[in-house]
LUMPA-335828 format. One line per 2 residues: number of its first residue (from 1); their letters; for each residue x, y, z of N, C-alpha, C. Coordinates in steps of 0.1 Angstrom, whole numbers, plus 5000, padded with zeros to 4 digits. Example, Ala and Ser with C-alpha at 12.3 -4.5 7.8 and 13.67 -1.06 7.14 Angstrom:
1	as	5132,4943,5078,5123,4955,5078,5132,4967,5078 | 5128,4978,5071,5137,4989,5071,5129,5000,5079
//
This chain:
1	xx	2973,2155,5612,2976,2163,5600,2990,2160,5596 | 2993,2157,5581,3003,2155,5578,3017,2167,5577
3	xx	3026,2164,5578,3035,2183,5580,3038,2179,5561 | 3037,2190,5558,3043,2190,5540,3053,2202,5538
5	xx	3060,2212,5549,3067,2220,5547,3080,2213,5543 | 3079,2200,5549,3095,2193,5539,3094,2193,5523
7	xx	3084,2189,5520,3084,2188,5507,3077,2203,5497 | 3085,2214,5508,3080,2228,5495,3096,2225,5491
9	xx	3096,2235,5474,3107,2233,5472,3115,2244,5483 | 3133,2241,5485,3139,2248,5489,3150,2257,5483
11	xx	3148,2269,5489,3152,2279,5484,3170,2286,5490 | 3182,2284,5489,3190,2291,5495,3197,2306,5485
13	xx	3194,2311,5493,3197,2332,5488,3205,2338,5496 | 3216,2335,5485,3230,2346,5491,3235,2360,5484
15	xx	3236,2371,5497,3241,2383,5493,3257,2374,5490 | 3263,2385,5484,3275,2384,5474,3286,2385,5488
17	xx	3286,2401,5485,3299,2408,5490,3301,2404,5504 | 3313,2403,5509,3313,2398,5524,3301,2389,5530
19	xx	3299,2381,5517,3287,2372,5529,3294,2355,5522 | 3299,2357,5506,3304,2348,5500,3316,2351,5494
21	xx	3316,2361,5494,3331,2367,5492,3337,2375,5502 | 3349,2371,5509,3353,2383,5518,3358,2397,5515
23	xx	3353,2402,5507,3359,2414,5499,3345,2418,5493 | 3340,2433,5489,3334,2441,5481,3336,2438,5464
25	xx	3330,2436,5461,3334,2435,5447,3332,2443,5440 | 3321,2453,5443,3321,2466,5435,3329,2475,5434
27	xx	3331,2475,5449,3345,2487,5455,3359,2484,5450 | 3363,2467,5452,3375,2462,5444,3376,2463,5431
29	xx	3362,2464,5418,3362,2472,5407,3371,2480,5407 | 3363,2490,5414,3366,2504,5411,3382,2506,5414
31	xx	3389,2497,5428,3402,2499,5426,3411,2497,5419 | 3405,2482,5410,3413,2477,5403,3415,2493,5388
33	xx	3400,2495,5385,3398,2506,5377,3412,2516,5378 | 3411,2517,5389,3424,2533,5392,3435,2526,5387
35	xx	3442,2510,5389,3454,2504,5388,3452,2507,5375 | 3444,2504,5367,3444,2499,5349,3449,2515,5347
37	xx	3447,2528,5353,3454,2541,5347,3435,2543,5340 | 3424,2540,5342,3412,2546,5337,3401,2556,5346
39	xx	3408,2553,5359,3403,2565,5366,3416,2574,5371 | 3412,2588,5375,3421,2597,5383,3418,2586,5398
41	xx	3437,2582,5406,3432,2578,5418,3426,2586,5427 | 3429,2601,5432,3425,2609,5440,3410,2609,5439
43	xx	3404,2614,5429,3391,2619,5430,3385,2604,5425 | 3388,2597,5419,3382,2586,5418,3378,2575,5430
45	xx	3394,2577,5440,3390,2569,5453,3384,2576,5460 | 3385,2591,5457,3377,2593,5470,3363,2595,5473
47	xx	3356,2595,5459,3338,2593,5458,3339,2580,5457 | 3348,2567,5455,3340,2554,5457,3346,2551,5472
49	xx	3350,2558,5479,3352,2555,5497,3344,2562,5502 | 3334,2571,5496,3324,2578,5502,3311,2570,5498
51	xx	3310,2564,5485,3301,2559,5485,3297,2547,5492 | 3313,2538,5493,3310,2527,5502,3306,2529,5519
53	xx	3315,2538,5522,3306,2545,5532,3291,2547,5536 | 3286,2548,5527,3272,2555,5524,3266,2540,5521
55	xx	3273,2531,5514,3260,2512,5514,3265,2514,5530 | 3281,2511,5536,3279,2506,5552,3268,2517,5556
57	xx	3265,2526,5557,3254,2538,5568,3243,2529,5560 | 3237,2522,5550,3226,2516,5550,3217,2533,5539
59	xx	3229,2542,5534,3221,2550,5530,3226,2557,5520 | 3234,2546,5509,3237,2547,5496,3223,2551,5486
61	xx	3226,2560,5478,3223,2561,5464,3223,2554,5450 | 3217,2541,5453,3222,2533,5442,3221,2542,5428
63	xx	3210,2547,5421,3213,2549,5410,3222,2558,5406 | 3226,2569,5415,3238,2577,5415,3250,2570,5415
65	xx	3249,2560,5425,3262,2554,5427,3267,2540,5410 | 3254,2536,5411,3253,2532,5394,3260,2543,5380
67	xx	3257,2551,5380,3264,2559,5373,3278,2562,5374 | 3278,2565,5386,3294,2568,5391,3304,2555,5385
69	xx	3295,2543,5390,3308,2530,5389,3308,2524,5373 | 3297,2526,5367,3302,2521,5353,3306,2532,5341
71	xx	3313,2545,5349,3314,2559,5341,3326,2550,5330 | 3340,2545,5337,3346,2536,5333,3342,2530,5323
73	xx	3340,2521,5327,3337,2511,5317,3325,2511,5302 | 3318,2524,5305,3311,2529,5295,3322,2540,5290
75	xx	3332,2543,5291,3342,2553,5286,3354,2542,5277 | 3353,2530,5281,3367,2522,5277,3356,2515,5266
77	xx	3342,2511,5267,3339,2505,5251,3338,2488,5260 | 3330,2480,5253,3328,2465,5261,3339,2452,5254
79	xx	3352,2460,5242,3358,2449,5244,3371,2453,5255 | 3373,2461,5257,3387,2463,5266,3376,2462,5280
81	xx	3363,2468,5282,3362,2464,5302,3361,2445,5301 | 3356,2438,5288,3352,2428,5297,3365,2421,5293
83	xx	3378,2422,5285,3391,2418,5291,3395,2424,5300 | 3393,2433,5308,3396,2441,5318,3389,2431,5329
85	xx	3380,2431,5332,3368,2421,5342,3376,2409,5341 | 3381,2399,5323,3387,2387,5328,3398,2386,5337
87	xx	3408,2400,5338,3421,2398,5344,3416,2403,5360 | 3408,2416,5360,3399,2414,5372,3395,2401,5381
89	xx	3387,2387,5375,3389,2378,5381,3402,2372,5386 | 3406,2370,5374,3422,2365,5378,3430,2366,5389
91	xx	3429,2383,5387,3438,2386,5397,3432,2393,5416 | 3421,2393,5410,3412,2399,5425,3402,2387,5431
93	xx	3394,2383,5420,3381,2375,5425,3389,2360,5428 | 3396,2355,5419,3402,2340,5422,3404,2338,5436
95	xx	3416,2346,5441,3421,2345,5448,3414,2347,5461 | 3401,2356,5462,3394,2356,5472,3383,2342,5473
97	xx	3380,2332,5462,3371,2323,5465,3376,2314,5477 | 3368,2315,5485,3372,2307,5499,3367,2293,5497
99	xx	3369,2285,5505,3366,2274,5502,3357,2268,5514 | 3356,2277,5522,3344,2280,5529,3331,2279,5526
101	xx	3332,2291,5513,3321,2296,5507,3316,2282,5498 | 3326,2280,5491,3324,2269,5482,3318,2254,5491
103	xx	3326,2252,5503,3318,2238,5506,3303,2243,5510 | 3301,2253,5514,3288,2256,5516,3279,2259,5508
105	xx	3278,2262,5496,3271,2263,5486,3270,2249,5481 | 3279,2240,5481,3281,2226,5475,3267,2220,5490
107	xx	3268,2224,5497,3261,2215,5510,3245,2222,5509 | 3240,2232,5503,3228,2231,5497,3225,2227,5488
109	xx	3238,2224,5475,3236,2220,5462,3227,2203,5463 | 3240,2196,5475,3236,2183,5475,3226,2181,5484
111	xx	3216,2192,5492,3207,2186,5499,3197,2192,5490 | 3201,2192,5475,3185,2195,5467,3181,2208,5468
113	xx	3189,2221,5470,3180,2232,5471,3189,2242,5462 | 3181,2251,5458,3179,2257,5443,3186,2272,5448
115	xx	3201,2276,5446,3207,2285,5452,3209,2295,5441 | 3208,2309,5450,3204,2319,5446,3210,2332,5451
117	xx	3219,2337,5440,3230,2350,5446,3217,2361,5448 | 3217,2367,5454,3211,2385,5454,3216,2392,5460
119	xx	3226,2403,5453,3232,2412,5453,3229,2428,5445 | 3235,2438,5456,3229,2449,5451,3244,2456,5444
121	xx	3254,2444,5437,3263,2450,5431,3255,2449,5415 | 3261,2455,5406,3255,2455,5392,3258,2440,5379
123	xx	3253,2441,5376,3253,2426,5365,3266,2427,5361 | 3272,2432,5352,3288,2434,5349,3296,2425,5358
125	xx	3295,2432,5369,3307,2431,5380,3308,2414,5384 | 3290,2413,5388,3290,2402,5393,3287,2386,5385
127	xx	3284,2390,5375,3279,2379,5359,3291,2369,5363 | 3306,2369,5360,3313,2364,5358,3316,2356,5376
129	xx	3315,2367,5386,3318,2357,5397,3305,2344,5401 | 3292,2348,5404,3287,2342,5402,3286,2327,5391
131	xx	3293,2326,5382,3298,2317,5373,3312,2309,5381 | 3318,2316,5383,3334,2314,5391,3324,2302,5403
133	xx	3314,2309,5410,3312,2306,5424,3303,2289,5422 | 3297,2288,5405,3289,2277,5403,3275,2278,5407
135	xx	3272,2294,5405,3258,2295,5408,3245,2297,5393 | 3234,2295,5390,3230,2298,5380,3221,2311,5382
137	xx	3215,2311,5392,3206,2323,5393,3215,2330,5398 | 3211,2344,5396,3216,2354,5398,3208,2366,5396
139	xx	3208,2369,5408,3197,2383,5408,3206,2400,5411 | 3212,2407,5404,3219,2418,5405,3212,2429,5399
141	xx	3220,2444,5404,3210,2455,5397,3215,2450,5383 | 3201,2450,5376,3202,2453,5362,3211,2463,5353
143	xx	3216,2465,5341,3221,2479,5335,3207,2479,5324 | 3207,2492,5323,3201,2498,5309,3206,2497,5299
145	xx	3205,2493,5286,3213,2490,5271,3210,2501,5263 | 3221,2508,5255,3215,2507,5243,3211,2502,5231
147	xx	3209,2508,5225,3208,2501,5209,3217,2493,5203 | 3229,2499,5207,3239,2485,5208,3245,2474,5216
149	xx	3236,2479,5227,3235,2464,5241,3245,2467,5247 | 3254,2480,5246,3259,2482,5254,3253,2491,5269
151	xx	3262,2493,5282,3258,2503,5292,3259,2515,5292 | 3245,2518,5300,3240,2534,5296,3247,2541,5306
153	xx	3250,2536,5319,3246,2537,5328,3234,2545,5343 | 3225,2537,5332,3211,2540,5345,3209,2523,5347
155	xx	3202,2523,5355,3193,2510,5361,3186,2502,5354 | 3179,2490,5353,3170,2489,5346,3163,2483,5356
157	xx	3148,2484,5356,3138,2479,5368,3143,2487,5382 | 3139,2473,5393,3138,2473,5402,3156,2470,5408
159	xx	3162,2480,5416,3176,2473,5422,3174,2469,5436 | 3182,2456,5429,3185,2446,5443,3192,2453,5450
161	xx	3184,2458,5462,3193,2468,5473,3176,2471,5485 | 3185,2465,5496,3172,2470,5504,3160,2460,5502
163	xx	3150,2468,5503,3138,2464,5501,3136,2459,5488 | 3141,2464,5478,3141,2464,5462,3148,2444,5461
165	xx	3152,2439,5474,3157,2429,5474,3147,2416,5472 | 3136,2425,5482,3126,2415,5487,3119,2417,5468
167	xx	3113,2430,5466,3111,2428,5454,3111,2422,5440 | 3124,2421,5439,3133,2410,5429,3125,2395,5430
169	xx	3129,2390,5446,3126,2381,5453,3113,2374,5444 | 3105,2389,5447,3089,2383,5446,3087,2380,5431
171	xx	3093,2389,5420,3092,2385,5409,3103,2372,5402 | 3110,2373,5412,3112,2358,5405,3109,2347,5412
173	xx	3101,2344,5421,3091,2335,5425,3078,2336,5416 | 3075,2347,5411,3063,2348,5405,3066,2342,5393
175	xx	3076,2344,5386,3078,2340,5372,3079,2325,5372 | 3081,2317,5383,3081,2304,5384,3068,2296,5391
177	xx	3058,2300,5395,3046,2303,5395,3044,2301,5409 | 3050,2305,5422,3058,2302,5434,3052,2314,5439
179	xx	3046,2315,5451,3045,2326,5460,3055,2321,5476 | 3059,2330,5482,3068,2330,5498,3061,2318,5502
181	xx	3049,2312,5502,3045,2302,5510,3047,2289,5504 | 3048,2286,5491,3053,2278,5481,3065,2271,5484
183	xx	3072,2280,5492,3092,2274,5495,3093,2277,5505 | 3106,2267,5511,3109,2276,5524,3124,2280,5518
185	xx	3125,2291,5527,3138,2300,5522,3146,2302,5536 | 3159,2300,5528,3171,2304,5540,3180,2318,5531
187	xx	3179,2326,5536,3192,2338,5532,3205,2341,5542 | 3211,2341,5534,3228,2344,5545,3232,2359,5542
189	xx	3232,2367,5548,3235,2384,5544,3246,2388,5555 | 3252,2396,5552,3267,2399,5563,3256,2419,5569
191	xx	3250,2422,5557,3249,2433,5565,3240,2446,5566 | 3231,2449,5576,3219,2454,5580,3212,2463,5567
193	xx	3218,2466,5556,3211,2468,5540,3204,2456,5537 | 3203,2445,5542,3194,2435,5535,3187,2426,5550
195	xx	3184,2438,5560,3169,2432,5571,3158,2429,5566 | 3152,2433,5550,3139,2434,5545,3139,2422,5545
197	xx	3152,2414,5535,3148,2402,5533,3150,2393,5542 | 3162,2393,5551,3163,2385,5565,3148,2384,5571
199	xx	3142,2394,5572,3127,2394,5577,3117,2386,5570 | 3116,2387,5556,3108,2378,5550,3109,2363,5551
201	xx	3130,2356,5553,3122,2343,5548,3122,2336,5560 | 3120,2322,5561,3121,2314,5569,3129,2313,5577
203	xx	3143,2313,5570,3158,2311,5582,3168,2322,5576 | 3169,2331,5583,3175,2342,5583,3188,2337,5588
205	xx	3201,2341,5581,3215,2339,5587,3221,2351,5584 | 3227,2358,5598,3235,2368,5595,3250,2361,5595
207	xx	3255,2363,5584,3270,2357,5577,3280,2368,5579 | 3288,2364,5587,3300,2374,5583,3295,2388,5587
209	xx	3286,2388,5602,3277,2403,5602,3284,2412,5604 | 3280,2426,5601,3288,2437,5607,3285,2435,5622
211	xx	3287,2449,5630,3286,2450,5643,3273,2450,5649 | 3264,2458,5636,3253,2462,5640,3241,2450,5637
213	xx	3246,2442,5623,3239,2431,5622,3242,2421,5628 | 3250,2419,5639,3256,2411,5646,3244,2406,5661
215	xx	3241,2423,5666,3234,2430,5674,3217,2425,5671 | 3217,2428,5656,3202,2424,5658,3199,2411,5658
217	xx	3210,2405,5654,3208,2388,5650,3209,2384,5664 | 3214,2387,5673,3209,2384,5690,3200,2386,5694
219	xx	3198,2399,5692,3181,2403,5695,3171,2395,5690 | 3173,2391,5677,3161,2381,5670,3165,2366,5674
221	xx	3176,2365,5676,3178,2350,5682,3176,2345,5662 | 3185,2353,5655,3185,2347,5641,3201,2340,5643
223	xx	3201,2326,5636,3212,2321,5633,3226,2333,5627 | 3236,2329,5635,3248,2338,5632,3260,2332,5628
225	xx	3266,2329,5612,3273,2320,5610,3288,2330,5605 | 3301,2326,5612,3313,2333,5609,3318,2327,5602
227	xx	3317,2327,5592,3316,2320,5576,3339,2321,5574 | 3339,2337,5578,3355,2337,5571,3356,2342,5586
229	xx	3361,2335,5599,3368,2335,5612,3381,2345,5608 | 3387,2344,5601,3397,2353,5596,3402,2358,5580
231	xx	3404,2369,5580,3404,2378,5563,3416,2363,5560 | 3416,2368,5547,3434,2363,5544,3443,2377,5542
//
């Protein structure tokens, strides 16, 4: 019997935050937010250090926490957040692209496989790094629009978060007329919010794990790659 699993197409799917980036990017938003003078720092940092708290415990509120983080930038209007977001890169995202990150995304680029951010930060945040990073797909929570295409701040669909990952997943394999058996898939995720999808594909990499996804990636005997050996 001939093996044809070389020739499914190949799929590489990376979470964002601390898996390609050594930094949060949602959270570093929200800081930079307090610097710009558009949040109170007190009460502002201290529901987005509780909320990050609450993705590490694996038992964040995304749509709540969706509201909370684009209160901003739906209060400032979309031509000052998204010059706000350009100096944002500038001065936060640039300087975190590792070159770590980058030869490794370049080393699925050149072996032909079709790479793929999924992140449970929101479109806004991440539209522009994913661009920075040289990726085209991009799977993040959606925002709601209104009538004027601007943010509502509710959700729209399904959020990449959790299980909602694997979700995503399946509809954009569907839309390309692709089911899980169609490809083989590698995902790199730093942390135990995204076991759904480590579970689903083929080659599971815990990147940059926490402690606890560190723990299960032993137990599974899943590849464990220390992508950033040290912060900068």
């Amino acid at each position: 019997m001939t093996d044809t699993s070389s020739r499914r197409p190949r799929l590489a799917l990376f979470d964002l935050d601390h898996t390609l980036l050594p930094l949060d990017s949602d959270y570093e938003w929200g800081e930079f937010t307090i610097r710009l003078g558009w949040c109170d720092r007190t009460e502002f940092g201290r529901r987005n250090d509780a909320f990050y708290a609450d993705y590490q415990a694996g038992t964040l509120d995304v749509l709540d926490y969706v509201r909370f983080a684009t209160e901003a930038v739906r209060r400032q209007g979309p031509e000052a957040s998204r010059a706000a977001h350009a100096q944002f890169m500038q001065q936060v995202i640039a300087p975190a692209i590792r070159p770590e990150a980058l030869a490794l995304l370049r080393s699925h680029r050149d072996a032909g496989d079709e790479v793929v951010i999924i992140t449970a930060t929101n479109e806004f945040v991440t539209g522009p790094i994913a661009q920075a990073l040289g990726v085209q797909h991009l799977l993040a929570v959606e925002l709601q629009r209104d009538a004027s295409g601007w943010i509502t701040g509710e959700v729209q669909g399904v959020p990449s978060m959790r299980e909602g990952k694997v979700q995503r997943m399946n509809d954009w394999l569907q839309a390309r007329g692709w089911g899980w058996s169609d490809v083989e898939t590698t995902f790199y995720s730093d942390s135990l919010n995204d076991v759904p999808l480590l579970e689903k594909v083929d080659h599971p990499v815990a990147t940059n794990p926490d402690p606890r996804l560190r723990a299960l990636a032993q137990q599974r005997g899943w590849r464990i790659l220390d992508l950033f050996p040290s912060n900068p």
